[in-house]
C-alpha positions as CSV (number, residue, x, y, z in Angstrom):
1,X,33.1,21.5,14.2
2,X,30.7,20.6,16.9
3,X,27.8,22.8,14.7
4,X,29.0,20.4,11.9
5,X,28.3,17.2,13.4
6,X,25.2,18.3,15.0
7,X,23.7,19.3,11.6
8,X,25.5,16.0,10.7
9,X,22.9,14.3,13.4
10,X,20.0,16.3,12.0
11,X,20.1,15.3,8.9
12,X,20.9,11.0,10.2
13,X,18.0,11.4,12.0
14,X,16.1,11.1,8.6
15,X,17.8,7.9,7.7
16,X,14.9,5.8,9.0
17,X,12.2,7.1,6.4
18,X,14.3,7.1,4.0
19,X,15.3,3.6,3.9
20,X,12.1,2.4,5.1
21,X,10.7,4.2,2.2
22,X,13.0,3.2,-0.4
23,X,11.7,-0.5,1.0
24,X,8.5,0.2,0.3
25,X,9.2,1.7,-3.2
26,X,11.3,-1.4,-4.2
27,X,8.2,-3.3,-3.0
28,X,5.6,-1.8,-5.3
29,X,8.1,-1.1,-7.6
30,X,8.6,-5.0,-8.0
31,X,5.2,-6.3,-7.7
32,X,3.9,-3.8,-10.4
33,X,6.7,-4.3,-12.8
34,X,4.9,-7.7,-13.9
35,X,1.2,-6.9,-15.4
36,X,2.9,-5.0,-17.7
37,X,5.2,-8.1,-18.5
38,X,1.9,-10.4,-19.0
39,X,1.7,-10.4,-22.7
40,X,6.1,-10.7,-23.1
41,X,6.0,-13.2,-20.6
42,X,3.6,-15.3,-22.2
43,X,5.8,-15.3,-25.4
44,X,8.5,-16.6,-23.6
45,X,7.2,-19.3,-22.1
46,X,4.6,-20.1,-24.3
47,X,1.6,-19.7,-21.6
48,X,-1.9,-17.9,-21.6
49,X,-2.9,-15.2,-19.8
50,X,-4.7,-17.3,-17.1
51,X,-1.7,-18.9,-16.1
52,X,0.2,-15.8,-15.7
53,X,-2.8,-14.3,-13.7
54,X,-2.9,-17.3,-11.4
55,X,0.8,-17.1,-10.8
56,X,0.1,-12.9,-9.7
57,X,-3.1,-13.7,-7.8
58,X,-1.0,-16.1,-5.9
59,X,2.5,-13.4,-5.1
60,X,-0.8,-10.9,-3.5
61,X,-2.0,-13.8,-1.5
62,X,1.0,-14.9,0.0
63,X,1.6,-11.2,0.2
64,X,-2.0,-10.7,2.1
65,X,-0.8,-13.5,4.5
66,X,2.1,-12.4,5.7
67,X,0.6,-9.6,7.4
68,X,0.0,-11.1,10.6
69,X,2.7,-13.4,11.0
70,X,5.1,-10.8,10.4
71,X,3.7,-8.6,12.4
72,X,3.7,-11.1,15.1
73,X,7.5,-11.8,14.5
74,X,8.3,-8.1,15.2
75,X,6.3,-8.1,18.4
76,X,8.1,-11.1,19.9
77,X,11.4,-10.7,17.9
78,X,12.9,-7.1,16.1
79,X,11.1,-5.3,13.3
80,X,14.3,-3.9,11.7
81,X,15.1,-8.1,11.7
82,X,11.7,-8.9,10.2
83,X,11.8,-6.6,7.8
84,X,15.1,-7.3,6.9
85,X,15.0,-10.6,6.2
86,X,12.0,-10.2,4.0
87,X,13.6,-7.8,1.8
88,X,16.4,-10.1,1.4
89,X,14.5,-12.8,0.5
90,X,12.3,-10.6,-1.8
91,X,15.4,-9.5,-3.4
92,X,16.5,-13.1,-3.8
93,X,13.5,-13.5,-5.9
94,X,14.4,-10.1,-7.8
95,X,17.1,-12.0,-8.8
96,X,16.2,-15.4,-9.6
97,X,14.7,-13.5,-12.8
98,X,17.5,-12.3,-13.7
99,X,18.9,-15.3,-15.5
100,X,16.8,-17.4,-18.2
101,X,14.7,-19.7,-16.2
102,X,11.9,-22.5,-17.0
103,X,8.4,-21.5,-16.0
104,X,8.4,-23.0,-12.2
105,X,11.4,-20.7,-11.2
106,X,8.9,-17.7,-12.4
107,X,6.2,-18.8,-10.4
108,X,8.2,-19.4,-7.4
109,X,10.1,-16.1,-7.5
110,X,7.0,-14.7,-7.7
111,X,5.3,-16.4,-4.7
112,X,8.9,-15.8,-3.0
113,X,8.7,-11.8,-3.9
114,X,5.0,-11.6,-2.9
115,X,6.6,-13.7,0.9
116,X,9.7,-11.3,1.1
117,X,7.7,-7.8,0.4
118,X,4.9,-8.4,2.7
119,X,6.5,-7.2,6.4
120,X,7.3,-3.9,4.8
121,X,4.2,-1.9,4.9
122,X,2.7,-3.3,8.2
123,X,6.3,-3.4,9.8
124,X,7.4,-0.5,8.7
125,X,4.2,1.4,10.2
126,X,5.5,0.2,13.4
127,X,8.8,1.3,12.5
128,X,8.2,4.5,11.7
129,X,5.9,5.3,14.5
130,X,8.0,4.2,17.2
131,X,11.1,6.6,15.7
132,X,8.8,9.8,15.0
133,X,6.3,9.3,17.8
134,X,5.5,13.1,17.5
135,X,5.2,13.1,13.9
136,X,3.9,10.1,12.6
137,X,1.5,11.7,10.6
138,X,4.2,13.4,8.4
139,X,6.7,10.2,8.5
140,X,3.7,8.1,7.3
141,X,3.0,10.3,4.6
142,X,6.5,10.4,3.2
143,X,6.3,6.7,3.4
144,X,3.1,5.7,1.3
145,X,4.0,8.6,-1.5
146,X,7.1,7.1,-1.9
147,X,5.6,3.7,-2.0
148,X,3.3,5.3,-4.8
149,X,5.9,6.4,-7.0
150,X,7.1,3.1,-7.3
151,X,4.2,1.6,-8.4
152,X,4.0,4.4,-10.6
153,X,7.7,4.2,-11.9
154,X,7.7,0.3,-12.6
155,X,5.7,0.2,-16.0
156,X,8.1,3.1,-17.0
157,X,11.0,1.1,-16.2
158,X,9.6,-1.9,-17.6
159,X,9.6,-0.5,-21.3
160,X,12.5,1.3,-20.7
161,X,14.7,-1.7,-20.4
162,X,12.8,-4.1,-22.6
163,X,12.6,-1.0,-25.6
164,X,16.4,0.3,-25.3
165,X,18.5,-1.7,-27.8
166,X,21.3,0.4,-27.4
167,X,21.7,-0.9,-23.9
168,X,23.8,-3.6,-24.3
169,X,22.1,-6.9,-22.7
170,X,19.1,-5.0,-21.8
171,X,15.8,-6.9,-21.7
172,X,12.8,-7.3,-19.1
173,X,14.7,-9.5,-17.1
174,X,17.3,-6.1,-15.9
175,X,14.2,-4.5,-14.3
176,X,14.5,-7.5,-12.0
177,X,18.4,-7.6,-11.5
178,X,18.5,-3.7,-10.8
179,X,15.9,-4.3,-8.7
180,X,17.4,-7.2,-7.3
181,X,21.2,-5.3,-6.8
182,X,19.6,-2.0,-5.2
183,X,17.3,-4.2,-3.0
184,X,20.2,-5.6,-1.3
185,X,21.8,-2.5,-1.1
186,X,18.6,-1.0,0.8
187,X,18.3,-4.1,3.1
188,X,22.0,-3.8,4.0
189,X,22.1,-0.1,4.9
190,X,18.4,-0.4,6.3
191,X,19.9,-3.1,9.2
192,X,23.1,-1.0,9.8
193,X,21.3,2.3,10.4
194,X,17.6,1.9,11.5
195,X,18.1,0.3,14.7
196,X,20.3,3.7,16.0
197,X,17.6,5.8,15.5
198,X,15.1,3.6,17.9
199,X,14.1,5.9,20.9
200,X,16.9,6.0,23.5
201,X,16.0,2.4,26.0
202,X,14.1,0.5,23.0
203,X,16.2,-2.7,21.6
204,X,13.4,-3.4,19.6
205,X,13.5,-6.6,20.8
206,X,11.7,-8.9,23.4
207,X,12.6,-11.9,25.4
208,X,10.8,-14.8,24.3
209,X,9.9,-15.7,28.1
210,X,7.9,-12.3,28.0
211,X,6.3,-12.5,24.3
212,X,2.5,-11.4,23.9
213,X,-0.2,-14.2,24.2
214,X,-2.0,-14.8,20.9
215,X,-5.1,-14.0,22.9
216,X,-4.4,-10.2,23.6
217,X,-4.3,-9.5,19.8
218,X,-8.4,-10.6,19.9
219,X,-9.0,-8.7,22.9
220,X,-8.0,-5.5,21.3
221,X,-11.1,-6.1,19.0
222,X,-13.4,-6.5,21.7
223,X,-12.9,-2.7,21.5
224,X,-15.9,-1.2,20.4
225,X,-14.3,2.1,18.7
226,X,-10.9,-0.1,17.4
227,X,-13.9,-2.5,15.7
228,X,-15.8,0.6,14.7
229,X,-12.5,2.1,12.9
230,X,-11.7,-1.8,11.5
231,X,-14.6,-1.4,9.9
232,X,-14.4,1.7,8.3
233,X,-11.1,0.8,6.8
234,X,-12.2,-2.2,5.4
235,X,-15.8,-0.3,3.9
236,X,-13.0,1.9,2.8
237,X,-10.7,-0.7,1.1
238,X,-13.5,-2.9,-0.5
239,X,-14.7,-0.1,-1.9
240,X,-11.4,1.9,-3.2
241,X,-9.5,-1.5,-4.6
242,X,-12.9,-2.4,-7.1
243,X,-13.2,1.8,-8.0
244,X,-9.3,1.0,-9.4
245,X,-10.1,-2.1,-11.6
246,X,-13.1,-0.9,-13.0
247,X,-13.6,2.9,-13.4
248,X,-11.6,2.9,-16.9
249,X,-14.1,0.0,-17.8
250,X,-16.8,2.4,-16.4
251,X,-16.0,5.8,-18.2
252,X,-16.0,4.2,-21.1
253,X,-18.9,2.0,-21.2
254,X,-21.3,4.1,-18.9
255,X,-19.9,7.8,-19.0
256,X,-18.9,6.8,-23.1
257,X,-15.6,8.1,-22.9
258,X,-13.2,7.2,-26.0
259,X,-10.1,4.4,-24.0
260,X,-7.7,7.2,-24.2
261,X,-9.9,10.1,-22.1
262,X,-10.8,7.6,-19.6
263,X,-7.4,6.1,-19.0
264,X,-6.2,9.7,-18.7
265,X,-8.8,10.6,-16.5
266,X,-7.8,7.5,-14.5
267,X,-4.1,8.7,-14.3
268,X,-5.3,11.6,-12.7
269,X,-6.5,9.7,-9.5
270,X,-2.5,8.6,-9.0
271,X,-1.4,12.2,-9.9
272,X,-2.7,13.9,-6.6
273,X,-1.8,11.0,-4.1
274,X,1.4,13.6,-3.1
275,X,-1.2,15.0,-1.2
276,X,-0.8,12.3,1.5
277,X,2.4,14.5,3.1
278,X,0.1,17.4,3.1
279,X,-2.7,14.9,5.1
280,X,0.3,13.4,7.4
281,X,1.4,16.1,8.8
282,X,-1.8,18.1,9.5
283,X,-2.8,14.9,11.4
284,X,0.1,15.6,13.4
285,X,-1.3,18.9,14.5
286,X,-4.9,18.2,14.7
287,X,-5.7,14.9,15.3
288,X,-6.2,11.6,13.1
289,X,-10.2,11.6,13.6
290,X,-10.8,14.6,11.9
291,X,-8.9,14.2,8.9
292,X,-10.3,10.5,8.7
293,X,-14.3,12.1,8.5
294,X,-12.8,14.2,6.1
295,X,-10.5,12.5,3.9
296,X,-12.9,9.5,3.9
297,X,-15.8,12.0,2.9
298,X,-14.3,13.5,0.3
299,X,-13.6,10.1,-1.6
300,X,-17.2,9.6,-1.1
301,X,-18.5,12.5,-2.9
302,X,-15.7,12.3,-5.5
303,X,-17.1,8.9,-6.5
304,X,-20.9,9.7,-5.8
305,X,-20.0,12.6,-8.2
306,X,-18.8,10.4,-10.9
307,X,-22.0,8.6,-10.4
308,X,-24.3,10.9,-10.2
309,X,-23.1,13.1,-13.2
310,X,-21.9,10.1,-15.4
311,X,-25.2,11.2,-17.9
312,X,-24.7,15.0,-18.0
313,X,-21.1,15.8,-17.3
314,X,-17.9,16.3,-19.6
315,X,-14.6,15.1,-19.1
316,X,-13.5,18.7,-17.6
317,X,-16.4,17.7,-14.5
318,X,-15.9,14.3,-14.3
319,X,-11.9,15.3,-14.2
320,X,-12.6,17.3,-11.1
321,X,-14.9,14.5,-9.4
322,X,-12.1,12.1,-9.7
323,X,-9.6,14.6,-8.2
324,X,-11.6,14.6,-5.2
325,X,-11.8,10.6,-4.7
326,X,-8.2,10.7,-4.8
327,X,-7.4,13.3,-2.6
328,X,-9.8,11.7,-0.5
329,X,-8.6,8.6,-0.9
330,X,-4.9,8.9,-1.2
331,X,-5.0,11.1,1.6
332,X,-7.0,8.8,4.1
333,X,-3.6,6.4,3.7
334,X,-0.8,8.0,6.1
335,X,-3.6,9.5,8.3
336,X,-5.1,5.7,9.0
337,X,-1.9,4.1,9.9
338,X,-0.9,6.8,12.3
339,X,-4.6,6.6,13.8
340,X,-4.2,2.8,14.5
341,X,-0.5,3.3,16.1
342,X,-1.7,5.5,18.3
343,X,-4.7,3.4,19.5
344,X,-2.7,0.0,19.4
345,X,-0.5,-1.1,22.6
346,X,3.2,-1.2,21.9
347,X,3.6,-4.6,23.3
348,X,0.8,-5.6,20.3
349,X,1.3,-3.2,17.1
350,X,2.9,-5.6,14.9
351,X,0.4,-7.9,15.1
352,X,-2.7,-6.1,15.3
353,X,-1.5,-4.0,12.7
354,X,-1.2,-7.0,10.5
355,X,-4.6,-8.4,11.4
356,X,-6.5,-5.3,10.4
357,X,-4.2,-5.5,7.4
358,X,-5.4,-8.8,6.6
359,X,-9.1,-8.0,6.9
360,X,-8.7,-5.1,4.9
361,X,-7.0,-6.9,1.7
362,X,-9.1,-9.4,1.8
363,X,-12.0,-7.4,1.5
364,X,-10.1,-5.4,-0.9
365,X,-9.4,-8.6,-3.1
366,X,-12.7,-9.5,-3.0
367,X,-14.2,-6.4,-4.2
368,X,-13.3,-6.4,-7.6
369,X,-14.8,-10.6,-8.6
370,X,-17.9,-9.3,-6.8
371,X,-18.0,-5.7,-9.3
372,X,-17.0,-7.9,-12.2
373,X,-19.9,-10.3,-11.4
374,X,-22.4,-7.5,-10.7
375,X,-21.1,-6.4,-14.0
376,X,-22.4,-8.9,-16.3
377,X,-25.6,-8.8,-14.5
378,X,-26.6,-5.9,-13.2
379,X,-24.5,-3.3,-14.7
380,X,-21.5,-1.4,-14.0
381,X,-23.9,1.3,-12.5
382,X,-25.4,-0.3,-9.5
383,X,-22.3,-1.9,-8.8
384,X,-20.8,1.3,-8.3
385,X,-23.7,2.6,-6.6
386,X,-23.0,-0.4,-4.2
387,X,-19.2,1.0,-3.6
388,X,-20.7,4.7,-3.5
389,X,-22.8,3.2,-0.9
390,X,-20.1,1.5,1.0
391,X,-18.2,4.5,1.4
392,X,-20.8,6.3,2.6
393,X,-21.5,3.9,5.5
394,X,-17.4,4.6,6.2
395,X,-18.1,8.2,6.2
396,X,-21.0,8.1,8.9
397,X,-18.9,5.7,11.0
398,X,-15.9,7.9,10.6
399,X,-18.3,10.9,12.0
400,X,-19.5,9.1,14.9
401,X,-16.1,7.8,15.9
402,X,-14.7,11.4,15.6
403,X,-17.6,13.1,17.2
404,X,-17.7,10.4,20.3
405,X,-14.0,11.4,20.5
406,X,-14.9,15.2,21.3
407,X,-17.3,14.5,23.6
């Protein structure tokens, strides 16, 4: 009996990444289901394309600013609270779709989904780290594949409910109250359970009287090596987020690739990101630095690859040079977050968290109006000789930080 509960407790110990997880999942899962609804949704309520792309660009900015705020609610307050009450309300928005709507109810679902999602990533981090302190590498790896596959699963769902018409009452709108129902469900079990498996003396909670001047989250960046690594992750994320909207675009009007090798060349970038539990949990064992040169590198010759040989390779080539930007890239993710919660005070990894975060998507979201500018002017080619370049600079940064480190 007694080896039955403690393999019982074993196994409970894992509840933690797995709800958190499942959080993040139904978060990309929700905010990707729409693109693929742009052209159904303009039917229905008889809008262009523009509007519908405002109304998205909006849900990611209200996303982007939540980072610091909420991270700054679960310094002075309780992230398993923050979190919480963000996936409710996201999951409020979920459902608002459910039901036939006029078009301001869409919009402001959408704004309320991107407001509700946007403490679990940078909350979760904190999460996570502070219940597997000696394996935060492997907990954030589990965490951002997971988030992956449901950015991955929520065009597949998308068609499947909107394409099934033996499914009584299906449409587009069930993607929203399945994901609406199963959000709740989450946020519910995610309240009960999480805060047991805190470390043993942490309520996870402050007292007002003792809560963090704003001023110590801009001392931290007086930091030389935590501005250095800042730095690097934005280099890294303006250049990653512009290599996603354009390389199709690029293999097929550069490399001159038919649409359907290009966009399967471009799945194959999302088919290696499982190799961010592989990078998690050797950070774990040797070190976050390291694996940051490396992972970091490797996306940079994966992309200078696809640059360089864009007028002599094949497919088969150019297929192995974008392997190598994802590993690289996809494997920089879980290995970053568990660098930065181990350089960031406790008292301060909410907020800081979601300050970097902050400067890193808004350098991501401006990456791709600057490529699409460069575009029509320059060329697709230096404007991904620009992001080759970028990365590059992240690389040598990444080498000095880690070499500094060793000395």
């Amino acid at each position: 009996m007694e080896e039955r509960r403690s393999l019982a407790g074993r196994i409970g110990h894992f509840d933690a990444i797995v709800l958190t997880s499942a959080l993040w999942f139904l978060t990309k899962f929700v905010r990707f289901a729409f693109p693929p609804l742009f052209e159904r949704l303009a039917s229905v309520y008889d809008v262009s394309a523009a509007v519908l792309g405002t109304a998205f660009s909006g849900l990611l900015l209200v996303y982007a600013a939540m980072q610091f705020p909420s991270g700054l609610l679960a310094d002075r307050f309780s992230s398993v609270t923050v979190i919480g009450a963000g996936a409710s309300l996201a999951a409020a928005g979920a459902l608002a779709l459910a039901v036939d709507s006029p078009l301001v109810i869409l919009v402001g679902a959408m704004l309320t989904i991107g407001a509700g999602t946007g403490p679990v990533k940078t909350v979760g981090i904190r999460v996570l780290s502070r219940t597997y302190p000696e394996r935060t590498g492997r907990a954030l790896g589990v965490f951002d594949t997971i988030g992956t596959f449901g950015g991955a699963a929520a065009p597949a769902t998308v068609v499947l409910f909107a394409n099934l018409p033996g499914l009584v009452g299906a449409s587009w709108r069930t993607t929203f109250l399945v994901a609406g129902v199963v959000g709740v469900v989450v946020t519910v079990a995610f309240v009960d359970r999480v805060p047991q498996r805190l470390p043993d003396g942490e309520t996870d909670e402050t007292d007002g009287e003792t809560a963090v001047p704003i001023r110590e989250y801009g001392a931290l960046f007086r930091e030389w090596r935590f501005s250095v690594f800042v730095l690097v992750t934005t280099l890294f994320s303006f250049a990653y987020n512009a290599t996603l909207a354009f390389l199709p675009l690029y293999f097929t009007r550069v490399v001159g690739l038919g649409s359907t090798t290009a966009s399967l060349l471009f799945s194959v970038l999302f088919a290696v990101s499982i190799v961010q539990l592989l990078t998690g949990e050797i950070s774990d064992r040797t070190g976050t630095l390291p694996l940051v040169a490396l992972t970091v590198g490797l996306a940079t010759v994966g992309l200078g690859s696809i640059l360089l040989l864009s007028d002599v390779a094949g497919p088969l080539v150019l297929g192995g040079a974008v392997v190598c930007l994802g590993i690289g890239a996809h494997g920089y993710r879980p290995v970053r977050g568990a660098y930065l919660m181990s350089v960031i005070p406790t008292s301060v990894a909410g907020g800081s968290l979601g300050a970097v975060r902050t400067i890193q998507m808004v350098a991501g979201a401006a990456s791709p109006a600057l490529v699409g500018v460069l575009s029509e002017t320059a060329g697709l080619r230096p404007a991904f000789g620009i992001l080759t370049a970028a990365l590059l600079v992240a690389t040598g940064l990444s080498l000095f930080l880690w070499l500094f480190d060793s000395s």
